[in-house]
PyMOL CGO cylinders between C-alpha atoms (Angstrom):
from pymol import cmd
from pymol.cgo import CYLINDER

trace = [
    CYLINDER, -3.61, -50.18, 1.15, -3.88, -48.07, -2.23, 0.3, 1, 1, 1, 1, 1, 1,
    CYLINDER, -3.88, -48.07, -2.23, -1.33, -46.41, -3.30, 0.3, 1, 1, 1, 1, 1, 1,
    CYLINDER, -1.33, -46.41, -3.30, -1.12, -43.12, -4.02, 0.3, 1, 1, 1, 1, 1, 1,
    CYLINDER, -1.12, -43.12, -4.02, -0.43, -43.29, -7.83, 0.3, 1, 1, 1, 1, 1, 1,
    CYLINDER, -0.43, -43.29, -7.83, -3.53, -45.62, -8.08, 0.3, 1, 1, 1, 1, 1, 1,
    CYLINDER, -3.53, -45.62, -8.08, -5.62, -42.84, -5.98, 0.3, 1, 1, 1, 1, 1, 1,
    CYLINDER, -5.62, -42.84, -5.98, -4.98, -40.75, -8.48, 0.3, 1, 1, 1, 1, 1, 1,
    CYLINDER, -4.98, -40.75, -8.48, -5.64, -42.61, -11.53, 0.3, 1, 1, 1, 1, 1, 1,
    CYLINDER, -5.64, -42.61, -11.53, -8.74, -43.62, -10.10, 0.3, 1, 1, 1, 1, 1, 1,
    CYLINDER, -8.74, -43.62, -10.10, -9.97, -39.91, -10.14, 0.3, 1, 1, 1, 1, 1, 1,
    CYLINDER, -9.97, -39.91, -10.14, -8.77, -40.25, -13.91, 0.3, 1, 1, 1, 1, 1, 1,
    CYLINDER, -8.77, -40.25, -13.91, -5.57, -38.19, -13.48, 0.3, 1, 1, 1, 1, 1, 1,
    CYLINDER, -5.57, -38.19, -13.48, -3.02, -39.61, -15.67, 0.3, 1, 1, 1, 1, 1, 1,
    CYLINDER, -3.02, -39.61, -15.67, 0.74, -39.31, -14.59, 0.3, 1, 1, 1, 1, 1, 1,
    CYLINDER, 0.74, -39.31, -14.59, 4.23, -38.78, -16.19, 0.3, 1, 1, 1, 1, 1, 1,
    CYLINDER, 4.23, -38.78, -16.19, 7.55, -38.25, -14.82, 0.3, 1, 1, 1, 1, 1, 1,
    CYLINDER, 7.55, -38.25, -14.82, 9.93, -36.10, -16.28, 0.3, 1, 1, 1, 1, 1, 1,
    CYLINDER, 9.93, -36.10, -16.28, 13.34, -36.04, -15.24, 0.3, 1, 1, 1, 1, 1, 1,
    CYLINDER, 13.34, -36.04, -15.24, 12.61, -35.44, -11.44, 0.3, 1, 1, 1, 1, 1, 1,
    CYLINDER, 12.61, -35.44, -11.44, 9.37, -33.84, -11.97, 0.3, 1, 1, 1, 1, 1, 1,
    CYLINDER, 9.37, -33.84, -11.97, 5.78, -35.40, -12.18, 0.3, 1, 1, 1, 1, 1, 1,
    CYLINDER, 5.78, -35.40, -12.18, 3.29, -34.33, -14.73, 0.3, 1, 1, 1, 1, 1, 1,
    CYLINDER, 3.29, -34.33, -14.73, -0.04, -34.51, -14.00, 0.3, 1, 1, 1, 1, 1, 1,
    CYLINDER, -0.04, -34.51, -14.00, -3.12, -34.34, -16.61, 0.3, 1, 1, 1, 1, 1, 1,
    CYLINDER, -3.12, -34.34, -16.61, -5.79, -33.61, -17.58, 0.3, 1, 1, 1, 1, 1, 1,
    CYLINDER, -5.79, -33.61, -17.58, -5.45, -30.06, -16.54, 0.3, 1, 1, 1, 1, 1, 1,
    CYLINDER, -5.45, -30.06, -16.54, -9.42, -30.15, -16.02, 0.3, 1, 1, 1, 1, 1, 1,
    CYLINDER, -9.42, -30.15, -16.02, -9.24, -32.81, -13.59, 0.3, 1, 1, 1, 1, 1, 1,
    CYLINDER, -9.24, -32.81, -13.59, -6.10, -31.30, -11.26, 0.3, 1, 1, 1, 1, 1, 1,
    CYLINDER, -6.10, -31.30, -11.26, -7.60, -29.61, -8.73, 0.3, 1, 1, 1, 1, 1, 1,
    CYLINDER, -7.60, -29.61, -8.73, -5.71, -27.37, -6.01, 0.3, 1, 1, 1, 1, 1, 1,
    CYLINDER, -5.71, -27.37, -6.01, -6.33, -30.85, -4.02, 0.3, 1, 1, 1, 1, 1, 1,
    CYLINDER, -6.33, -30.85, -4.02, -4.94, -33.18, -6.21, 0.3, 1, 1, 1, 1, 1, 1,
    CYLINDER, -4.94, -33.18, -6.21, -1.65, -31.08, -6.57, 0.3, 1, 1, 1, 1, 1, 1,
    CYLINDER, -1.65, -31.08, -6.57, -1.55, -30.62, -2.94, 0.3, 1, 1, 1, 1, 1, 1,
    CYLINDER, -1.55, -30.62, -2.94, -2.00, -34.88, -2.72, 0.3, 1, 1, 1, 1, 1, 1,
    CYLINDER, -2.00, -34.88, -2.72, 0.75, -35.53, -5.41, 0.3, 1, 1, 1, 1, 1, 1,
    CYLINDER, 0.75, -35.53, -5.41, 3.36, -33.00, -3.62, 0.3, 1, 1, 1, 1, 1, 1,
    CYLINDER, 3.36, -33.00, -3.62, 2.57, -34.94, -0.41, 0.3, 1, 1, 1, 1, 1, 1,
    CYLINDER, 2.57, -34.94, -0.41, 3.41, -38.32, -2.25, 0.3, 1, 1, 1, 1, 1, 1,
    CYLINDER, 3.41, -38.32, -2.25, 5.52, -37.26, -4.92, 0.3, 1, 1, 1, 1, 1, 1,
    CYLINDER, 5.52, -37.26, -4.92, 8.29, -39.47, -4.17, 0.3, 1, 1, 1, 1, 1, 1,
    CYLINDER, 8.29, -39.47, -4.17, 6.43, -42.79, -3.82, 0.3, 1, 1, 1, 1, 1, 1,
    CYLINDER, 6.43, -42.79, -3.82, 4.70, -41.95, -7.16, 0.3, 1, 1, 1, 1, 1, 1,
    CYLINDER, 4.70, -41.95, -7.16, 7.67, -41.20, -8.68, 0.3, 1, 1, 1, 1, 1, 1,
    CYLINDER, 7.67, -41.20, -8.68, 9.02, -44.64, -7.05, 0.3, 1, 1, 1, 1, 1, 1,
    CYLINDER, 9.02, -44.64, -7.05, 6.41, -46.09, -7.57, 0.3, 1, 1, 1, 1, 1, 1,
    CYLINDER, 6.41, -46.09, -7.57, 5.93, -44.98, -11.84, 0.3, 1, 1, 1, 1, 1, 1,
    CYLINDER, 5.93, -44.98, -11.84, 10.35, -45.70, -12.68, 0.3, 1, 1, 1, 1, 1, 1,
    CYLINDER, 10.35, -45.70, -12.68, 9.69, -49.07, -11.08, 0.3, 1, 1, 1, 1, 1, 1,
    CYLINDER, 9.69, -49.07, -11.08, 6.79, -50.13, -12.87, 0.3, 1, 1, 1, 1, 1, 1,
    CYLINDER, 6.79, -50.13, -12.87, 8.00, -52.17, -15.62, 0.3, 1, 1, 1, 1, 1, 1,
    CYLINDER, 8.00, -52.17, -15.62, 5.21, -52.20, -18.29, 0.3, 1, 1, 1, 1, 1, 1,
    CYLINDER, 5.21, -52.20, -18.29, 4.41, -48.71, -20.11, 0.3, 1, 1, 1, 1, 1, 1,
    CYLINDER, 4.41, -48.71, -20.11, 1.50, -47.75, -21.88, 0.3, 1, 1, 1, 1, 1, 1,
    CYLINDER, 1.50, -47.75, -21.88, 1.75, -44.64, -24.60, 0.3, 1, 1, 1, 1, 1, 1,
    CYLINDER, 1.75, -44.64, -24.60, -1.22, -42.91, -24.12, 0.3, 1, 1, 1, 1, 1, 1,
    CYLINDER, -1.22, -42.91, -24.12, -1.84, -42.23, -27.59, 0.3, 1, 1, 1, 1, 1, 1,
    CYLINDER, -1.84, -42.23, -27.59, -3.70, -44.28, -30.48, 0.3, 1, 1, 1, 1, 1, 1,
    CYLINDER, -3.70, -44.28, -30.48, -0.54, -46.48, -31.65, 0.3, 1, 1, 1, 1, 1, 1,
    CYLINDER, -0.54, -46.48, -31.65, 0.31, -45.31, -35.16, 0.3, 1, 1, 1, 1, 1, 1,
    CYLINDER, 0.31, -45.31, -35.16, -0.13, -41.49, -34.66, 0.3, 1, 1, 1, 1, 1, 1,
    CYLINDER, -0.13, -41.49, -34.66, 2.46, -38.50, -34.72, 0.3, 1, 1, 1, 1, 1, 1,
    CYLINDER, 2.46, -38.50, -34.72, 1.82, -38.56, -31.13, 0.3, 1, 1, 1, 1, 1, 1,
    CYLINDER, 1.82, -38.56, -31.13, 2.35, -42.20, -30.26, 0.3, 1, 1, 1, 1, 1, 1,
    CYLINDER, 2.35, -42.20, -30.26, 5.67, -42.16, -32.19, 0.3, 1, 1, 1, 1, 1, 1,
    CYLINDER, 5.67, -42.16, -32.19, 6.88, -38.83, -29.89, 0.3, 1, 1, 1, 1, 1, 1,
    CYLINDER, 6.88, -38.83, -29.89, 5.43, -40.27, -26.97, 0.3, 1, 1, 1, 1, 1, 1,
    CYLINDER, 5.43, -40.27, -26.97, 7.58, -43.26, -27.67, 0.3, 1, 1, 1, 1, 1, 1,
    CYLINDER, 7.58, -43.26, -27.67, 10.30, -41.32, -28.65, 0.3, 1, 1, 1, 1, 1, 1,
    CYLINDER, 10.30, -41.32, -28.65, 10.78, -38.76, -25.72, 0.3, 1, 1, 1, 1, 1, 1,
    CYLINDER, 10.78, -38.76, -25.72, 10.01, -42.24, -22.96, 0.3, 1, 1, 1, 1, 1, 1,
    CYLINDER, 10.01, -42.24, -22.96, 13.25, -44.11, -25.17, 0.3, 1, 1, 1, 1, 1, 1,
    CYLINDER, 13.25, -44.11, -25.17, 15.52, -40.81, -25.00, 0.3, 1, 1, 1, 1, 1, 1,
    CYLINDER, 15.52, -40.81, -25.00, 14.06, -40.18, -21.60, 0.3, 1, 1, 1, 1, 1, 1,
    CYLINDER, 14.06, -40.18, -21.60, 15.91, -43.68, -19.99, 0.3, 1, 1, 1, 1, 1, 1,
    CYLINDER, 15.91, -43.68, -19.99, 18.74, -43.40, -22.01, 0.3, 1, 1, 1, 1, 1, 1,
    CYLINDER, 18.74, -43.40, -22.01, 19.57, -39.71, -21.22, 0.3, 1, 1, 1, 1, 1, 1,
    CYLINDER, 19.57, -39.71, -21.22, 18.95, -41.47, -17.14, 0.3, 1, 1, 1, 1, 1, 1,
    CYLINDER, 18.95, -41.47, -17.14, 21.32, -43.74, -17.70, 0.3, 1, 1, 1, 1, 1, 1,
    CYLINDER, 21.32, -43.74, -17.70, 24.09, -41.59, -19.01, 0.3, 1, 1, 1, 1, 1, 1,
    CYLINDER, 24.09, -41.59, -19.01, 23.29, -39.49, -15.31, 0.3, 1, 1, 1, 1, 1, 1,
    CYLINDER, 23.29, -39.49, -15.31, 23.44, -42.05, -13.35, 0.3, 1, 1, 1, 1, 1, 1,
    CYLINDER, 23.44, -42.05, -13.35, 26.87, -42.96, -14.77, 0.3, 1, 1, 1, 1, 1, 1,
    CYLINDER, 26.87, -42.96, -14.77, 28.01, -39.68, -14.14, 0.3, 1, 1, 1, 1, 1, 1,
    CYLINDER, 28.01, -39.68, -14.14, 26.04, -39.40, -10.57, 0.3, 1, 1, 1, 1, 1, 1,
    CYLINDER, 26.04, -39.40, -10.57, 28.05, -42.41, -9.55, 0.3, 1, 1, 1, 1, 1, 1,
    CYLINDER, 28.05, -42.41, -9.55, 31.35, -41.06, -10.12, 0.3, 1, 1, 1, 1, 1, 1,
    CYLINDER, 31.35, -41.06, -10.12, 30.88, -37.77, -8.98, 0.3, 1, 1, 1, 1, 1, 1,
    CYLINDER, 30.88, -37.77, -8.98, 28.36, -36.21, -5.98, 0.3, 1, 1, 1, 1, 1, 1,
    CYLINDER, 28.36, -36.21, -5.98, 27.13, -32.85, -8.05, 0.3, 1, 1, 1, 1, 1, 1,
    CYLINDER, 27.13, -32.85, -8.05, 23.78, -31.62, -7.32, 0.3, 1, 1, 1, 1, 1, 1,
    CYLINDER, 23.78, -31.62, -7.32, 23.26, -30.29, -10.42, 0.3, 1, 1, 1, 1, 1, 1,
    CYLINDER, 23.26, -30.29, -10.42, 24.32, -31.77, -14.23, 0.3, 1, 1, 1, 1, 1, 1,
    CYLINDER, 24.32, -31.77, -14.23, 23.23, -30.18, -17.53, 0.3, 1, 1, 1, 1, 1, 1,
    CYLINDER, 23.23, -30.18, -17.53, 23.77, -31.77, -20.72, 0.3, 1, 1, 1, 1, 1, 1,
    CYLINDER, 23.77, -31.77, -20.72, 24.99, -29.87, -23.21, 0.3, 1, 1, 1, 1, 1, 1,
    CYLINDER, 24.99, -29.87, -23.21, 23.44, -28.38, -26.10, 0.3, 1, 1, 1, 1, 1, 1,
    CYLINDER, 23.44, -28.38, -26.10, 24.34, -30.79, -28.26, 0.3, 1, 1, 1, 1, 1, 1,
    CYLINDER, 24.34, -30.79, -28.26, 22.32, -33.32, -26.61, 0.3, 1, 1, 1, 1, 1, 1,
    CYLINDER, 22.32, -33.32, -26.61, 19.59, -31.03, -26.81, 0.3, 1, 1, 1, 1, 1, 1,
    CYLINDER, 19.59, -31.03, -26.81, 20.10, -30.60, -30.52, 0.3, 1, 1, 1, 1, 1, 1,
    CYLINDER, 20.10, -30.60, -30.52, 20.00, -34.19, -31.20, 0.3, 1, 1, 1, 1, 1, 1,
    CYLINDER, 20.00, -34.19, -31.20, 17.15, -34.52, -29.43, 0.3, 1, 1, 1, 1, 1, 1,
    CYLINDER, 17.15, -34.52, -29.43, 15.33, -32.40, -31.10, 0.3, 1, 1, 1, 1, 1, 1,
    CYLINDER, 15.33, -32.40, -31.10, 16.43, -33.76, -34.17, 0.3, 1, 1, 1, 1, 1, 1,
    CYLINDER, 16.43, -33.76, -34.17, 15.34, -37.07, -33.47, 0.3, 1, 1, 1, 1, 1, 1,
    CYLINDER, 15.34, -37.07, -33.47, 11.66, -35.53, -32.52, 0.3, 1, 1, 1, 1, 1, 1,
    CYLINDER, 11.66, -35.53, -32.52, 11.94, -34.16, -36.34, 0.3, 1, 1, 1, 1, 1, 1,
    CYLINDER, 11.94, -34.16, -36.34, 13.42, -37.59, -37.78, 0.3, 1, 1, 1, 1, 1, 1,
    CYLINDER, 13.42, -37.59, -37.78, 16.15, -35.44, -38.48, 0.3, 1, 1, 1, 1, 1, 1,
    CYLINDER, 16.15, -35.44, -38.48, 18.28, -38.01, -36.79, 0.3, 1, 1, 1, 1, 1, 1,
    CYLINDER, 18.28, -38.01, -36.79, 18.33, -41.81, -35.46, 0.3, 1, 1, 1, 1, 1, 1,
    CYLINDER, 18.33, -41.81, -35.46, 17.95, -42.80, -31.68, 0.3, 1, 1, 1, 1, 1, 1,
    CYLINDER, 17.95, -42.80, -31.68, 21.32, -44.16, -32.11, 0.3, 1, 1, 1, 1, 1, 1,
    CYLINDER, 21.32, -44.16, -32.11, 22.91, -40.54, -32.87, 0.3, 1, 1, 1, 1, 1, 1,
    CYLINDER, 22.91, -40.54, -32.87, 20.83, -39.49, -29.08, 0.3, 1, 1, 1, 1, 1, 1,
    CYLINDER, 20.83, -39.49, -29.08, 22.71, -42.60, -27.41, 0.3, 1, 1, 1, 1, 1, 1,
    CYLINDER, 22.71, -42.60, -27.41, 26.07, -41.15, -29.42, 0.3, 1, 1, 1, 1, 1, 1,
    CYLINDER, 26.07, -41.15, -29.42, 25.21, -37.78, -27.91, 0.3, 1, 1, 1, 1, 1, 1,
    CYLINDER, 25.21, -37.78, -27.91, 24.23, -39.17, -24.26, 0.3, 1, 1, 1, 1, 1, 1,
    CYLINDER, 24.23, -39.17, -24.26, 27.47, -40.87, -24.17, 0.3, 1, 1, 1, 1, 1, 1,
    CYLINDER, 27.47, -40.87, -24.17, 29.69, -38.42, -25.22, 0.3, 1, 1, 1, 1, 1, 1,
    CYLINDER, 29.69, -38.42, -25.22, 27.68, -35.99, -22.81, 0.3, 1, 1, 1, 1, 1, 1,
    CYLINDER, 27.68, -35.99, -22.81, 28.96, -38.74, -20.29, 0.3, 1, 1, 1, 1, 1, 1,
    CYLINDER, 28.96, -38.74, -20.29, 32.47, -39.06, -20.86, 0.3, 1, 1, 1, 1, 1, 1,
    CYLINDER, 32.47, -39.06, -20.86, 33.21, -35.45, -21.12, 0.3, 1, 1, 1, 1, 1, 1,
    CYLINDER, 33.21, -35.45, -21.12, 31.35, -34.84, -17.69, 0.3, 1, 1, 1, 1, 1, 1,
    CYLINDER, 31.35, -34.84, -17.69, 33.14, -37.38, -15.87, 0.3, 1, 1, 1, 1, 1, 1,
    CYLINDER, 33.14, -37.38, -15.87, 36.41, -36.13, -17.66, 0.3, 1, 1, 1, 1, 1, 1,
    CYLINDER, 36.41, -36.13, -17.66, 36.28, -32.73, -16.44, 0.3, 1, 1, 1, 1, 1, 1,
]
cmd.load_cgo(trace, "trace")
């Protein structure tokens, strides 16, 4: 049996989760359909995309975009991982990182500042939400 992400890509619909959402693109190529087939099997593609353990950036490696491609998928799992610690510990339905975070991750988009300064951020982000 195919699964669902792979029926998709097959119609040449690429596919990106953010946070809990799922991107879909080329915007030419989602159809009223093919939203109404990825809301039906959102979760297994969503599964089914975190679990998958090799990642391809979709851009031509050496480009602007590549590099923030590779950037946002790095600050992406690390920001994840910060939640989960927090997720663990506490049972809220909602968590917001701060603006700081936000900051720094922007900054890092700009090479303003280091990935290391985002996992600095991400972890203070942590402590102070499973400190309050």
């Amino acid at each position: 049996m195919i699964s669902a992400s792979k029926v998709l890509e097959s119609k040449g619909i690429s596919l990106r989760v953010i946070g809990e959402d799922l991107s879909l693109s080329p915007k030419e190529k989602v159809t009223p359909e093919v939203v109404q087939f990825a809301k039906a099997h959102k979760k297994e593609i969503i599964e089914e995309i975190q679990s998958s353990i090799i990642y391809q950036n979709p851009y031509p490696p050496g480009t602007k975009e590549a590099r923030t491609e590779s950037l946002l998928q790095v600050m992406d799992a690390i920001y994840q991982t910060s939640l989960k610690k927090v997720q663990r510990d506490y049972e809220w339905s909602e968590l917001i990182p701060d603006q700081r975070l936000e900051a720094v991750r922007q900054a890092v988009l700009k090479s303003q500042a280091k990935l290391k300064d985002f996992q600095t951020a991400a972890d203070e982000w942590a402590k102070k939400a499973i400190l309050n």
